[in-house]
gemmi code that builds the backbone of each chain (N, CA, C; Angstrom):
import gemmi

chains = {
    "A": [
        ("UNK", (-238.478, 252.898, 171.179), (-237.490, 252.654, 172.201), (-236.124, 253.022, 171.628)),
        ("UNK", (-235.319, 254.278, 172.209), (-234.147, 254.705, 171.662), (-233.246, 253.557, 171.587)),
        ("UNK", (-233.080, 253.059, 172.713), (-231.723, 251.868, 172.763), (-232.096, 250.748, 171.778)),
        ("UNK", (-233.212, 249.965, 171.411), (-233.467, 249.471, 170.229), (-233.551, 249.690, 169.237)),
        ("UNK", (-233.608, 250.959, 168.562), (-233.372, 251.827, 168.147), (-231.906, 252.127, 167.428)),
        ("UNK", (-231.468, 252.448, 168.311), (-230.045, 252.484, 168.172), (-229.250, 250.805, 167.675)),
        ("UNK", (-229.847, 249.874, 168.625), (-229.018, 248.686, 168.168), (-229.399, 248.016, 166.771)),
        ("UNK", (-230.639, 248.678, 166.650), (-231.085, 248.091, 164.990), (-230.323, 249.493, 163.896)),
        ("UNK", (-229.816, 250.110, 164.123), (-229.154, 250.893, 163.342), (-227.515, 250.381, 163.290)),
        ("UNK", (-226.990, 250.203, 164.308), (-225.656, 249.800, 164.275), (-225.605, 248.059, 163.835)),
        ("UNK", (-226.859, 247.522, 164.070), (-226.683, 245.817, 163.915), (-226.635, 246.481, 162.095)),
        ("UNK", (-227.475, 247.424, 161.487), (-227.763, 247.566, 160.106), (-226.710, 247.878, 159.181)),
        ("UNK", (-225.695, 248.696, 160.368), (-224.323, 249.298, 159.797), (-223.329, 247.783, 159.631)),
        ("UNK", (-223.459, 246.786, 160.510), (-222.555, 245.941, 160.482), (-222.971, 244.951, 159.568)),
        ("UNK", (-224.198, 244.507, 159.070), (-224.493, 243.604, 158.241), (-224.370, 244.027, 156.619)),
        ("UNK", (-224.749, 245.465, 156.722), (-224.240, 245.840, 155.186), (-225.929, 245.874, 154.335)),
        ("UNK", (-225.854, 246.716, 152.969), (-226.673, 247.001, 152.444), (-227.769, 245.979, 151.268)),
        ("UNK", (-226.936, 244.566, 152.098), (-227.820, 243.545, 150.647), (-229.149, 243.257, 151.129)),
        ("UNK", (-229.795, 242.711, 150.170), (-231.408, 242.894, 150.337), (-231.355, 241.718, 151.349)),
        ("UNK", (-230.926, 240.912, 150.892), (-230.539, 239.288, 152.074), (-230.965, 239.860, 153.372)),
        ("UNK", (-230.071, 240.966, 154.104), (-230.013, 241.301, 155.145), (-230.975, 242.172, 155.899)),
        ("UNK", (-232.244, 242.161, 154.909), (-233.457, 243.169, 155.003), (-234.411, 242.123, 156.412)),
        ("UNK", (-234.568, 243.034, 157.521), (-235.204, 242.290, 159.114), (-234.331, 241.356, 159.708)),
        ("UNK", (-233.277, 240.774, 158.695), (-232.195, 240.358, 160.275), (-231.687, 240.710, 161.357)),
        ("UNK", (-231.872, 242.169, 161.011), (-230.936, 242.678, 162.681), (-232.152, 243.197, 163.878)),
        ("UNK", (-233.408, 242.544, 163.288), (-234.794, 242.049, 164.090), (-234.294, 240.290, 165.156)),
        ("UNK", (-233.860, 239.847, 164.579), (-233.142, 238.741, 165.335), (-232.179, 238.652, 166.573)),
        ("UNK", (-230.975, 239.591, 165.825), (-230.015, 239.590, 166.400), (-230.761, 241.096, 167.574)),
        ("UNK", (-231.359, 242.152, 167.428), (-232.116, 243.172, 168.720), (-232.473, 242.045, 169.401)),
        ("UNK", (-233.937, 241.172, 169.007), (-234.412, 240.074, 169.456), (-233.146, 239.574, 170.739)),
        ("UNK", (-232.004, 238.891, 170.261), (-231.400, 238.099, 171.215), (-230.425, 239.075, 171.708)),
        ("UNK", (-230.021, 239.950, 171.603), (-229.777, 241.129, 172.799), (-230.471, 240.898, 173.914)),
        ("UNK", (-231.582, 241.354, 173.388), (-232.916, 241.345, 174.548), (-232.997, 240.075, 175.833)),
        ("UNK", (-232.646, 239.510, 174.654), (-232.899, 238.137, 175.767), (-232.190, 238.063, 177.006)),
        ("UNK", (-230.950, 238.081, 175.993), (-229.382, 237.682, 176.903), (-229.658, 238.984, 177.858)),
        ("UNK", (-230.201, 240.321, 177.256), (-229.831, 241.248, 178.152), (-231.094, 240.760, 180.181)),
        ("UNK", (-232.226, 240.485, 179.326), (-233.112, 240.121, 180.215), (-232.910, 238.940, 180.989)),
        ("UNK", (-232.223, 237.510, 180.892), (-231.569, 236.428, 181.228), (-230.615, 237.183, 182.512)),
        ("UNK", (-229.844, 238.366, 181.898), (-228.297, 238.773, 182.940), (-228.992, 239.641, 184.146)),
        ("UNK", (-229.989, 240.206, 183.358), (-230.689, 241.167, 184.465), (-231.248, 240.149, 185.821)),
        ("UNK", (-231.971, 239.446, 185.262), (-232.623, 238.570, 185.894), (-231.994, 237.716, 187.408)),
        ("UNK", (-230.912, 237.539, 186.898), (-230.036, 236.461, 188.285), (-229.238, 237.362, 188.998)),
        ("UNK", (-229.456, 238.873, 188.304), (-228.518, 239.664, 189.755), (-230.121, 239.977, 190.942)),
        ("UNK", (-231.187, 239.365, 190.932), (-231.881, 238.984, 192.208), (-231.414, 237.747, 192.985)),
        ("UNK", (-232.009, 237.798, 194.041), (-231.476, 236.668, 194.975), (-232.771, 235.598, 194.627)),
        ("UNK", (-232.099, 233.972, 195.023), (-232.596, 233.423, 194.631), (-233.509, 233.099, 193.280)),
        ("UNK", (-233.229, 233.996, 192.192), (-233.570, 233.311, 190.520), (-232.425, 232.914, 189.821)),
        ("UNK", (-233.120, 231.995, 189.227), (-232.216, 230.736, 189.039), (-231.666, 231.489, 186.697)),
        ("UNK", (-230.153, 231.084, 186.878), (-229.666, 231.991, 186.062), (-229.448, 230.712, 184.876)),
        ("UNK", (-229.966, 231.323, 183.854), (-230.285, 230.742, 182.954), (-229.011, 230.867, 182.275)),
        ("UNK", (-228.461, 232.396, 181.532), (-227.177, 232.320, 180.938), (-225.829, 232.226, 181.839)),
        ("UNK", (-225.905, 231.231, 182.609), (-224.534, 230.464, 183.354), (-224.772, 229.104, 182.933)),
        ("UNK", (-225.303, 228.399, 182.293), (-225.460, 227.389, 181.576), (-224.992, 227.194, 180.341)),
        ("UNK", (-223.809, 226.511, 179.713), (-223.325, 225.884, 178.840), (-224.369, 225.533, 177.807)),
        ("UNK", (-225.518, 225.225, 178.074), (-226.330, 224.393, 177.466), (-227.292, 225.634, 176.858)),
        ("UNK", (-227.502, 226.466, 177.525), (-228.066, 227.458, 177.016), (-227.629, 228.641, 175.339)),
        ("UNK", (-226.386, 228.964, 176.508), (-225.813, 230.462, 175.616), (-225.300, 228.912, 174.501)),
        ("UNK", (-224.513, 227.794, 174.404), (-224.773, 226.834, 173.365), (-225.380, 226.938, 172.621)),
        ("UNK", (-226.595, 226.283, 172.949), (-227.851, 226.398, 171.484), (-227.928, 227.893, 171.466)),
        ("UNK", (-227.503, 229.280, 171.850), (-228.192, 230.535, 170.935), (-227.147, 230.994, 170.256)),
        ("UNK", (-225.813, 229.811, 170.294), (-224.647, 230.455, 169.729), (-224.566, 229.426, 168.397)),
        ("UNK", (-224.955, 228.505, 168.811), (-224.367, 227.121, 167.542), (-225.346, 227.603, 166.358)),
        ("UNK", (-226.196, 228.266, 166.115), (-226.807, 227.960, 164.675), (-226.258, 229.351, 163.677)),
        ("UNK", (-224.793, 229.292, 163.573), (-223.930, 230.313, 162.624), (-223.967, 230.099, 161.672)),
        ("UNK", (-224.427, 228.473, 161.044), (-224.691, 228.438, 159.187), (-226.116, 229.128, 158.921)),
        ("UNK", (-226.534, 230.270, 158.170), (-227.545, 229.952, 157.538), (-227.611, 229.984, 156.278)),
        ("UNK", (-226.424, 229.950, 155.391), (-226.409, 230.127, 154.062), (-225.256, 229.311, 153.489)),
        ("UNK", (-225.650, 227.732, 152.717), (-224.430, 226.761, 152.388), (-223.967, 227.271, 151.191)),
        ("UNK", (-224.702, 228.402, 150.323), (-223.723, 228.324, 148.933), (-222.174, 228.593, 149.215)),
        ("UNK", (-221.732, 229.278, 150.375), (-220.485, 230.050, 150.384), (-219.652, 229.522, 151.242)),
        ("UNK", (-219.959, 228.231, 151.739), (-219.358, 227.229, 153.094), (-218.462, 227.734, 152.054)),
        ("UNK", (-217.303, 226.662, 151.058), (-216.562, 226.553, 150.476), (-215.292, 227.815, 150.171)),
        ("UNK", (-216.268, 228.407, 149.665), (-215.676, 230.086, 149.167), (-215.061, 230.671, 150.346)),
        ("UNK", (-215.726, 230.410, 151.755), (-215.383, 231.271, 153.100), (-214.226, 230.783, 153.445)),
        ("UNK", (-213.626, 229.612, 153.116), (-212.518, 229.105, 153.749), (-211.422, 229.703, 153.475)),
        ("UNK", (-211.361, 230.352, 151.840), (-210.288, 230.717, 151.726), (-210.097, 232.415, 151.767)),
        ("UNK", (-209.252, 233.370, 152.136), (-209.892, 234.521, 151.917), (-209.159, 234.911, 151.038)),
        ("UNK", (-209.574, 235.831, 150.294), (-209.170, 236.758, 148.684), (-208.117, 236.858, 148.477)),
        ("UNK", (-206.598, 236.405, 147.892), (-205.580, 237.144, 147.866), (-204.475, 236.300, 148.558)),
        ("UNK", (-204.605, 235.423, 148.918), (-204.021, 234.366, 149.885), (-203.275, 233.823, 148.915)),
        ("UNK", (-201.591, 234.103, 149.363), (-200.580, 233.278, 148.765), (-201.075, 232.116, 148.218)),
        ("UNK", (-200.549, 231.483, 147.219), (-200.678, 229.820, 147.133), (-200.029, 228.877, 147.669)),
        ("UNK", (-198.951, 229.106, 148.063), (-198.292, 227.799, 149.262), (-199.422, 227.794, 150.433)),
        ("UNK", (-199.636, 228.970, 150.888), (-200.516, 228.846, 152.248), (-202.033, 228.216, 152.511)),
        ("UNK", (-202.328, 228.209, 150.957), (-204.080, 228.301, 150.678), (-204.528, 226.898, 151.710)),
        ("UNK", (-203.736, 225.620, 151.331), (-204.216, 224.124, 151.874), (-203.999, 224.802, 153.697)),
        ("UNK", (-203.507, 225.482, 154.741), (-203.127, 225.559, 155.400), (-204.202, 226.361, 156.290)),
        ("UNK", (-204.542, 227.272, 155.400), (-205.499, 228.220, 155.501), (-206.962, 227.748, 155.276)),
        ("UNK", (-206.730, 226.594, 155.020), (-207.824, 226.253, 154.876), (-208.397, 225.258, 155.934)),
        ("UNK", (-207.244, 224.471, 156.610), (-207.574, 224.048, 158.016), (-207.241, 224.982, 159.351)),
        ("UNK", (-206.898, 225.837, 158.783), (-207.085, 226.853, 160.111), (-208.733, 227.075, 159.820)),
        ("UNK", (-209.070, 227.701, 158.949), (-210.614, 228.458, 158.821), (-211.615, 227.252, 159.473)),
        ("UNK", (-211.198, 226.183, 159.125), (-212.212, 225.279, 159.730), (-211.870, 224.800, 161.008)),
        ("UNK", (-211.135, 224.873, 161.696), (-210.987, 224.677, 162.985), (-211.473, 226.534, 163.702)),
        ("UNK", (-211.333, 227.182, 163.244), (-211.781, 228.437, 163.066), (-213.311, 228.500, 163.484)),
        ("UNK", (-213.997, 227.871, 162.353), (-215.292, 227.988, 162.133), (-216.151, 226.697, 163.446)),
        ("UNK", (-215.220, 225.802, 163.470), (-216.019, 224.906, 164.750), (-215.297, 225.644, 166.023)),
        ("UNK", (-214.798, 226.491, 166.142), (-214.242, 226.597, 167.490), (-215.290, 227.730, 167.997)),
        ("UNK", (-215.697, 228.391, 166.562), (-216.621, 230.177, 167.137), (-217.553, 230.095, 168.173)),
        ("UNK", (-218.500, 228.840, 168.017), (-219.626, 228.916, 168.848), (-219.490, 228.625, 170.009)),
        ("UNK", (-218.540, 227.884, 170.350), (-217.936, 227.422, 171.453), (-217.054, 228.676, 171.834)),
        ("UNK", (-217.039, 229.734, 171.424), (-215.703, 230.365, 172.564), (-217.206, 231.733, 172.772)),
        ("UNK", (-217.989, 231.774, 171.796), (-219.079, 232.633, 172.169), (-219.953, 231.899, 173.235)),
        ("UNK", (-219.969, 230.439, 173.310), (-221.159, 230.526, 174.864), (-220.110, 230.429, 175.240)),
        ("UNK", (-218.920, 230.192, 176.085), (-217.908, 229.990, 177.028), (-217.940, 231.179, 177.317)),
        ("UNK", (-217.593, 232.274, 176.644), (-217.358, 233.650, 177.100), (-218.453, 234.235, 177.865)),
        ("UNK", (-219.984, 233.973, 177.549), (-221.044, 234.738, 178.487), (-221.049, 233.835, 179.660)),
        ("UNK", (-220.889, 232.226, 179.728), (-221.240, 231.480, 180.844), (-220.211, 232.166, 181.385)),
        ("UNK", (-218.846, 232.176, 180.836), (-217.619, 232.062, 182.237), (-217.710, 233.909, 182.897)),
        ("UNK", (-217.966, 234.771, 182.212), (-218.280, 235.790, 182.885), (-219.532, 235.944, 183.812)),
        ("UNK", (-220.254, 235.256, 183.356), (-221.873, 235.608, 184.123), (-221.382, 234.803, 185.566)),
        ("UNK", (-221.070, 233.237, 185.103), (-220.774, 232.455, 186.489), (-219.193, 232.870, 187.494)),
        ("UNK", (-218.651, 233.682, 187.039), (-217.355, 234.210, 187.643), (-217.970, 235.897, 188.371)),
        ("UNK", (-218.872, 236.312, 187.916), (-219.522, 237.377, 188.895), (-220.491, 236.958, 189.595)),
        ("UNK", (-220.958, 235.879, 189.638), (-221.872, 235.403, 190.335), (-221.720, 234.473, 191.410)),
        ("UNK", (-220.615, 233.931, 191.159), (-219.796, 233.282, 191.737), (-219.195, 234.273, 193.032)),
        ("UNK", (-218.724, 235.350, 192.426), (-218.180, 236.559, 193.743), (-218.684, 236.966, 194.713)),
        ("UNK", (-220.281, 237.533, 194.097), (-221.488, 237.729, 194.682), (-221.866, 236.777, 195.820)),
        ("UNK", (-222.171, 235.520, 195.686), (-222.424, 234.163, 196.527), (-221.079, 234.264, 197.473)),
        ("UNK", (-219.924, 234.172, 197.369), (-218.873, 233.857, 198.423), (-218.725, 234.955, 199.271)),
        ("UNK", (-219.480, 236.355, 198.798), (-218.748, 237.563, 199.796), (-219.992, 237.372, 200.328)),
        ("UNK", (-221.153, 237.100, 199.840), (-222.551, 237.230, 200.602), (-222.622, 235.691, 201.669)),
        ("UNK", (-222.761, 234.635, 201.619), (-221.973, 233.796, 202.469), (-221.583, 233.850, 203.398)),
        ("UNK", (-220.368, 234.812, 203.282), (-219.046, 235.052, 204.191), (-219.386, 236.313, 204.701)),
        ("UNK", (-220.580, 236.950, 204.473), (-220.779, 238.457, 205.553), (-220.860, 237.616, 206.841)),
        ("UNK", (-221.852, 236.865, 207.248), (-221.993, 237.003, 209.037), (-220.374, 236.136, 209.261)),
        ("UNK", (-219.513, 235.992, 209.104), (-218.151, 235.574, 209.447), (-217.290, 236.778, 210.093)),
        ("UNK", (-218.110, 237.547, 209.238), (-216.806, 239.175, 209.302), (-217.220, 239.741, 210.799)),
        ("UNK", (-215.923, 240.224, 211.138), (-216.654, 240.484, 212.198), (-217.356, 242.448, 212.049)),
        ("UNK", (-217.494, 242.856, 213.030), (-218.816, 243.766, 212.734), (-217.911, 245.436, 212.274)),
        ("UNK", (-216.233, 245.675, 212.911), (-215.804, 246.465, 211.881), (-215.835, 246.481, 210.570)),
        ("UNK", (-215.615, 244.971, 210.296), (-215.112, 245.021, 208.491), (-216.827, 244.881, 207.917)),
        ("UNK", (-217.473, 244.869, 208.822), (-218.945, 244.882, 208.038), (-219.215, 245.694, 207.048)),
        ("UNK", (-218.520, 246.876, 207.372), (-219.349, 248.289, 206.307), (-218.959, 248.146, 205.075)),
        ("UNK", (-217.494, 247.671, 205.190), (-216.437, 247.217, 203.800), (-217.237, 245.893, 203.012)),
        ("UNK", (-217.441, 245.625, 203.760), (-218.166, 243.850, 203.268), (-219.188, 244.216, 202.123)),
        ("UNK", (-220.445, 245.239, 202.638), (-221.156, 245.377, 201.843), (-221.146, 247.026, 201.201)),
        ("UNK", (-219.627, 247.714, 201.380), (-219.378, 248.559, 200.428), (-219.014, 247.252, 198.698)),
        ("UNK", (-218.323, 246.393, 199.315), (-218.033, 245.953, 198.301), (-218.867, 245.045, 197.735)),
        ("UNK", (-219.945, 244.595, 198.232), (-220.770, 243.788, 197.972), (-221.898, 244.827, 196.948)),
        ("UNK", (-221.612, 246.072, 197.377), (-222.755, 247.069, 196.503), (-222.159, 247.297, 195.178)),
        ("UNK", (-220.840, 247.683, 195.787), (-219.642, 247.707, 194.058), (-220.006, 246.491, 192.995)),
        ("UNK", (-219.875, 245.529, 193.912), (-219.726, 243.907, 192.647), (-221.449, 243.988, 191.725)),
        ("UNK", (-222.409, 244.415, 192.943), (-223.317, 244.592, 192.347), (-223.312, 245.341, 190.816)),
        ("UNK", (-223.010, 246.599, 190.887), (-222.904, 247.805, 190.291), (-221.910, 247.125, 189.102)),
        ("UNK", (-220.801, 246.119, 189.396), (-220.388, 245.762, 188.250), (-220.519, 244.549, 187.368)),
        ("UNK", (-221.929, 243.686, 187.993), (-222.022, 242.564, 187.560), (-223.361, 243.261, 186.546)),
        ("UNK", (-223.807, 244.102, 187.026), (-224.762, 245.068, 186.050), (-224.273, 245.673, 184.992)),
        ("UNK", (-223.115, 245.850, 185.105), (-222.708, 246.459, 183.720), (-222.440, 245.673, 182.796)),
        ("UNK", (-221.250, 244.519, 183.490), (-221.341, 243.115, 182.494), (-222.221, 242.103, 181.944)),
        ("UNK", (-223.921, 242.752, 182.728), (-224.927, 241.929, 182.447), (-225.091, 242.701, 180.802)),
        ("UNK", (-225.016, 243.977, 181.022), (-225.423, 244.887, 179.866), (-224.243, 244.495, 178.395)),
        ("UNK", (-222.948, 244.665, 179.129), (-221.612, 243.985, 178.301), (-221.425, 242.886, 177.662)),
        ("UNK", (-222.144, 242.137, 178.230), (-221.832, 240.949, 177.524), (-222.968, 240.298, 176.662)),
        ("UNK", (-224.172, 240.591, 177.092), (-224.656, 240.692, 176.095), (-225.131, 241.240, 174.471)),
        ("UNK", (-224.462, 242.805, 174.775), (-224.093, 243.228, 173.901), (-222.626, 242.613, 172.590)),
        ("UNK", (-221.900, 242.288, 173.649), (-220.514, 241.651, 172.679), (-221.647, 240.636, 171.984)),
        ("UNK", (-222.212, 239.489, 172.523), (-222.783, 238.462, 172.058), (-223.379, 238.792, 170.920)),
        ("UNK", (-224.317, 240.000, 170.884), (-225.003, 240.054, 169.894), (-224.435, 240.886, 168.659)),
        ("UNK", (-223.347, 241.586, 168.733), (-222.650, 241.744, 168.078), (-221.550, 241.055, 167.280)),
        ("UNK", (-221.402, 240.005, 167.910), (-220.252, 238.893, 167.907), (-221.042, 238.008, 166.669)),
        ("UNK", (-222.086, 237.958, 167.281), (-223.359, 236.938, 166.379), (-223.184, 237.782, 164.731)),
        ("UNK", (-223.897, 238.676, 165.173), (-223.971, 239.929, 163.739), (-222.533, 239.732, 162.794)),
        ("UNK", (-221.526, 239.439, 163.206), (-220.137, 239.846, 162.345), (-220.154, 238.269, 161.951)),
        ("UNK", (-219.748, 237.060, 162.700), (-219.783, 235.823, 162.361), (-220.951, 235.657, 161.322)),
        ("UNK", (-222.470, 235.946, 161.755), (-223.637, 235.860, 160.523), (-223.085, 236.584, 159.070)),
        ("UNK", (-222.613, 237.910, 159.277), (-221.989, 238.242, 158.236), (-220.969, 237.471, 157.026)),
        ("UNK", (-219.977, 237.220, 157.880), (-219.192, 236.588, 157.367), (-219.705, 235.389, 156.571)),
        ("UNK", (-220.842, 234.226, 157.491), (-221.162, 233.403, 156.520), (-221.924, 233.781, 155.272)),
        ("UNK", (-222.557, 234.721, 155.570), (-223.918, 235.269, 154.260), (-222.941, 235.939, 152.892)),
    ],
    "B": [
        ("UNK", (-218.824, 237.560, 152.040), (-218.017, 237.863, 151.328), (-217.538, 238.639, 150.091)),
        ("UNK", (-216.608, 239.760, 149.801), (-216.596, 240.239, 149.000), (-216.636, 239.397, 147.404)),
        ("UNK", (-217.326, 239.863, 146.545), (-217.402, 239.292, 145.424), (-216.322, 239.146, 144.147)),
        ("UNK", (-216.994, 238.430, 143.232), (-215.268, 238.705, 142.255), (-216.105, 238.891, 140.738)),
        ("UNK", (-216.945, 239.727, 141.361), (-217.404, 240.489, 140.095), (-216.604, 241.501, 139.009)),
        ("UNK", (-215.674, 242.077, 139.623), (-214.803, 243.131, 138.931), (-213.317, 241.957, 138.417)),
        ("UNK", (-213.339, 240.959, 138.527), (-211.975, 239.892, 138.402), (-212.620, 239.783, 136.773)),
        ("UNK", (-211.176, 239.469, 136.039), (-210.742, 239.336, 134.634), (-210.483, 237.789, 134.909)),
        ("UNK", (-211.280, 236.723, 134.731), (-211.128, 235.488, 134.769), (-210.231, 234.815, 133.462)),
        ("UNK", (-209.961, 235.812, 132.914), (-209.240, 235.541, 131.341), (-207.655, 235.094, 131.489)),
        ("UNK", (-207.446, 235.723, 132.697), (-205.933, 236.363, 133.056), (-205.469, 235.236, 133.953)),
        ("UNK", (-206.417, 233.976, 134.485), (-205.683, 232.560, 134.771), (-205.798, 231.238, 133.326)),
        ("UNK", (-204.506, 230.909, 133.529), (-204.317, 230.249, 132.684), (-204.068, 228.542, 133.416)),
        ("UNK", (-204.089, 227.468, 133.120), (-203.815, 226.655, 132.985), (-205.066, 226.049, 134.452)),
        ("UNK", (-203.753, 225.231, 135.600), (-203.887, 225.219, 136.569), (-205.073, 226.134, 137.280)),
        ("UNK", (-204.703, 227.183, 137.517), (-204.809, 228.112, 138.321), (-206.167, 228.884, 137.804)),
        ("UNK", (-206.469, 228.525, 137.002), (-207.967, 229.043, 136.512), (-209.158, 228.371, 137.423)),
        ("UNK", (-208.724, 227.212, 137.616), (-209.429, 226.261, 138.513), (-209.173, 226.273, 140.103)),
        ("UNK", (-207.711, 226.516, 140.468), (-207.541, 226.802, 141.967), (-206.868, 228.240, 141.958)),
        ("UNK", (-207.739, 229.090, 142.790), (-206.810, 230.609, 142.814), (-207.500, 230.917, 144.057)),
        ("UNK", (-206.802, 231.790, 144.848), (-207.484, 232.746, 145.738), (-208.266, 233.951, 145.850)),
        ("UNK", (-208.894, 234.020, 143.860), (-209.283, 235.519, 143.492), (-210.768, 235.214, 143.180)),
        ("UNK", (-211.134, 234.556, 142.207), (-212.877, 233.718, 142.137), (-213.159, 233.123, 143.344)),
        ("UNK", (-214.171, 232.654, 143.095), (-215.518, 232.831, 144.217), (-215.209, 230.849, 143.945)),
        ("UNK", (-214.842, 230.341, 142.768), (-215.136, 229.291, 142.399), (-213.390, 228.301, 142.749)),
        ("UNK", (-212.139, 229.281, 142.228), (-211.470, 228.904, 142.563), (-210.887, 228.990, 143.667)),
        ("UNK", (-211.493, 229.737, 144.967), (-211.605, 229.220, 146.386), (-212.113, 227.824, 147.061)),
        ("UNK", (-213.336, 228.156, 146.242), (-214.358, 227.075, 146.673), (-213.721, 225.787, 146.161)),
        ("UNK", (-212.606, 225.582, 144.855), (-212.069, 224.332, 144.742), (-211.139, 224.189, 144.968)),
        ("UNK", (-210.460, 225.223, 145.676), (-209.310, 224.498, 146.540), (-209.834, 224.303, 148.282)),
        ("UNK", (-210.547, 224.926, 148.860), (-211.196, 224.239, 149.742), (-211.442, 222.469, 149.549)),
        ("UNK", (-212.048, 222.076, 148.957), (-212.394, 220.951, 148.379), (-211.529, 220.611, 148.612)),
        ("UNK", (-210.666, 220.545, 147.446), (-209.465, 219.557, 147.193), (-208.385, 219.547, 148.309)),
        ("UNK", (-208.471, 220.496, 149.262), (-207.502, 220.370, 150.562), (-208.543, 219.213, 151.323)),
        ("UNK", (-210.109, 219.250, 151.559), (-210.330, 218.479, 152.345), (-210.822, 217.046, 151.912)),
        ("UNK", (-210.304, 216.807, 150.542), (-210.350, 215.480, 149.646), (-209.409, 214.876, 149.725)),
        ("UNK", (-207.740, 215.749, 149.792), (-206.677, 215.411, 150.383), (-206.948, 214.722, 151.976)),
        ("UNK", (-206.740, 215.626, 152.440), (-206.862, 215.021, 154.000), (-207.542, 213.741, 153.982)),
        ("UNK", (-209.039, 213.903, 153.371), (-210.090, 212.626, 153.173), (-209.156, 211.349, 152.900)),
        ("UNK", (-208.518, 211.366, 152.117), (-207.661, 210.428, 151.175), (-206.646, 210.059, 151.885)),
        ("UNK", (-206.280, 210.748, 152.943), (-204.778, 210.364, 153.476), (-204.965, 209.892, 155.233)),
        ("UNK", (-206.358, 210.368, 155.546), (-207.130, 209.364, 156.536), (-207.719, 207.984, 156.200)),
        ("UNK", (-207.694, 208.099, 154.880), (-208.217, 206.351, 154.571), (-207.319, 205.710, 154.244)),
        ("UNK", (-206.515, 206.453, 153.721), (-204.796, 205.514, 153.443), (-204.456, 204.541, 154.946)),
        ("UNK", (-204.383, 205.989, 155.948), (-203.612, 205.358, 156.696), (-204.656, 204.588, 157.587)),
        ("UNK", (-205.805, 204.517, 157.585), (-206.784, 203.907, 158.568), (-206.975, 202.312, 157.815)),
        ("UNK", (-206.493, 202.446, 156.630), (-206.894, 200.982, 155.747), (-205.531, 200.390, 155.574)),
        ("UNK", (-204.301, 200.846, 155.994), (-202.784, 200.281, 155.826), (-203.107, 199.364, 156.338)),
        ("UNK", (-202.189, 197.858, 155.994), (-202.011, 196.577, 156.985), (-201.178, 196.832, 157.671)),
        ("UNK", (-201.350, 196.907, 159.033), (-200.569, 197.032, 159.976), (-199.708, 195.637, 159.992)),
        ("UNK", (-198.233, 196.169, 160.242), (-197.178, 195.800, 159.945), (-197.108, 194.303, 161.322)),
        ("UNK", (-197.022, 192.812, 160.915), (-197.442, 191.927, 162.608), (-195.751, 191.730, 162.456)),
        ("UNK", (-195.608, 191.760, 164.108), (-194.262, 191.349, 164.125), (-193.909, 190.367, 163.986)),
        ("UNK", (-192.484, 190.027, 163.224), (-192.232, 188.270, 162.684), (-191.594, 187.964, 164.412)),
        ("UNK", (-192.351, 186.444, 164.662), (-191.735, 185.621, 165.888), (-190.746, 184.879, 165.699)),
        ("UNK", (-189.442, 184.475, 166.374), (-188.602, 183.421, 165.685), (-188.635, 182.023, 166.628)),
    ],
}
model = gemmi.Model(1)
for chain_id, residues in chains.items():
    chain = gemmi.Chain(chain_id)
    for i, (resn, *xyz) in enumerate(residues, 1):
        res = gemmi.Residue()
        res.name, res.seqid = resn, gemmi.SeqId(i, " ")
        for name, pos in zip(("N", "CA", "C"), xyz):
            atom = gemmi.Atom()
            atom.name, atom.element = name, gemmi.Element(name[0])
            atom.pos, atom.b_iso = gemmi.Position(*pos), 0.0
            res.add_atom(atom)
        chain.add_residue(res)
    model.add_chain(chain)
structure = gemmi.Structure()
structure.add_model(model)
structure.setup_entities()
């Protein structure tokens, strides 16, 4: 499969050449997939959308530790003045609890803000009256056409987003 | 994280051999000791006797 293919080559470029990192970017294709299959999924009518849930893209975002030798070491980065270091060091950790949380916020609030559009113009078709009909579902075909791309978009950021944060801790 | 394999650990002296921003080790102990600080200055003030106002 070219496009898997491709994302296990670029997940390979971003994690770097240590042996550590030998079948991880089997994980991170893995949850592409998902998220990509999850976004696909709720642009049908009536299936019920899994990544517009907090609780979801949550647990596939919160497990960013997998390696404690370097908690410590990560806080500070290389080269960092010494007045700043204590400073820098509660930024990184407000830093580090804020990541997982702005990675599911970002797929819920996009997935449920196009989906959200979708539902109010579809709704509000038999209101219109029968000129503005054609417009109704010119634009109702557009939102389509672009809630598909952001299904593809955002799951991609995610799993890329994942890949650089995993980095960073390893 | 980049490593500090190519670092001359010879070239901190005193202090700073122990807290620097260039080892792998003297990151890792000033991390620490910033959040041993904080630790220390949340129990200060969570264990102070709060001050009762005198009645006359």
């Amino acid at each position: 499969n070219t496009l898997l293919t491709e994302l296990h080559n670029e997940f390979k470029t971003l994690l770097g050449e240590k042996r550590a990192n030998n079948g991880r970017t089997f994980l991170f294709v893995s949850l592409f997939s998902l998220i990509l299959f999850n976004n696909f999924l709720r642009l049908f009518p009536y299936v019920f959308t899994r990544t517009s849930y907090l609780t979801i893209t949550l647990t596939l975002a919160l497990p960013l530790i997998n390696n404690t030798n370097h908690i410590f070491e990560n806080l500070v980065p290389q080269g960092t003045p010494s007045p700043l270091m204590p400073f820098i060091v509660c930024i990184e950790t407000i830093r580090n609890i804020i990541r997982p949380g702005t990675l599911a916020v970002r797929l819920t609030a996009n997935i449920i803000a196009g989906h959200l559009l979708l539902t109010l113009l579809g709704n509000n078709g038999p209101r219109f009256a029968q000129s503005r009909l054609g417009i109704a579902i010119i634009a109702q075909i557009l939102l389509l056409i672009l809630e598909s791309a952001v299904a593809v978009i955002q799951s991609y950021v995610f799993a890329v987003l994942r890949t650089l944060y995993s980095r960073e801790v390893n | 994280m980049a490593g500090d394999s190519h670092v001359d650990e010879s070239q901190f002296k005193g202090i700073s051999k122990y807290f620097n921003s260039t080892t792998s080790t003297g990151r890792a102990n000033v991390a620490k000791a910033t959040y041993a600080t904080i630790g220390l200055l949340v129990l200060f003030f969570s264990l102070k006797p709060k001050k009762k106002p005198t009645t006359n």
